[in-house]
C-alpha positions, 0 to 999 in steps of 0.5 A, a space after each residue: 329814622 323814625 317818621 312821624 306824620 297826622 291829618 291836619 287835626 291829627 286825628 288820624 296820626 302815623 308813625 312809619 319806622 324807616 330802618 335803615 336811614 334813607 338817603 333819600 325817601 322816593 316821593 311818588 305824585 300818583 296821577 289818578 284823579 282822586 290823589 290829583 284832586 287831593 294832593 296825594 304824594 305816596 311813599 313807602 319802605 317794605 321793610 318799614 313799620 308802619 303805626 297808625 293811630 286813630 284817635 275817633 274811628 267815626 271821623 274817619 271815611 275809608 274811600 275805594 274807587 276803580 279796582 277797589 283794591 285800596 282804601 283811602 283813610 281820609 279823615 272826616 274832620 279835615 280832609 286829608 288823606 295821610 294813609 291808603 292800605 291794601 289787603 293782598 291774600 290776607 296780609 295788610 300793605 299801606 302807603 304813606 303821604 308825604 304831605 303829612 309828614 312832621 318835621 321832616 327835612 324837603 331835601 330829603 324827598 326825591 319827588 317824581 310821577 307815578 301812573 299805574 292808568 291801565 295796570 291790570 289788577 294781579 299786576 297792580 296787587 303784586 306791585 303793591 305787595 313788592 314795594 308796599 309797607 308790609 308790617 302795618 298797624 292800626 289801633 283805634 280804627 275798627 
């Protein structure tokens, strides 16, 4: 199933190859203030390929807080936050919103809760490299 997604003015735009088609795609509400207050709903497949585009690299604003072991890609022009990304060990992981999704048919996510409060770093991190998109490409951001 070939997923496609953007920001509001499409700046920043992805396209997530999720092989095989999924039953279901698990879509997790992060509980962490910056997502509750943004409206972040995360999902991925590890072994999904992940394209992203950004049409103006200046427009885009990557936000780390906490562990600063994640950037948040949020687009300067409307706000929204389609793609976080994380660097373990040299390779490049990422997570995609839900909410920026295109055509994508509702039933087809299994919407639940995530709360990592207190994971330790290495725990987190390992965590990510597991359950994270492994094969992520960005063209048009620096």
């Amino acid at each position: 199933m070939l997923i496609q997604g953007q920001c509001h003015c499409g700046n920043i735009a992805f396209t997530l190859d999720w092989a095989p088609d999924p039953e279901f795609i698990p879509a997790r509400a992060c509980g962490c203030s910056f997502c509750v207050k943004h409206g972040g709903v995360w999902t991925s497949n590890p072994d999904g390929v992940l394209k992203v585009v950004v049409k103006d690299a200046g427009l885009v604003s990557r936000y780390a807080f906490g562990t600063r072991t994640a950037e948040f890609h949020v687009c300067a022009r409307c706000g929204v936050v389609p793609v976080v990304s994380s660097r373990i060990d040299g390779h490049l992981y990422a997570v995609v919103n839900v909410n920026a999704f295109e055509d994508v048919a509702p039933d087809l996510l299994r919407h639940g809760v995530a709360d990592f409060e207190g994971e330790a770093t290495d725990a987190r991190l390992a965590r990510r490299a597991r359950n994270w998109i492994a094969d992520v490409r960005f063209s048009g951001h620096d």
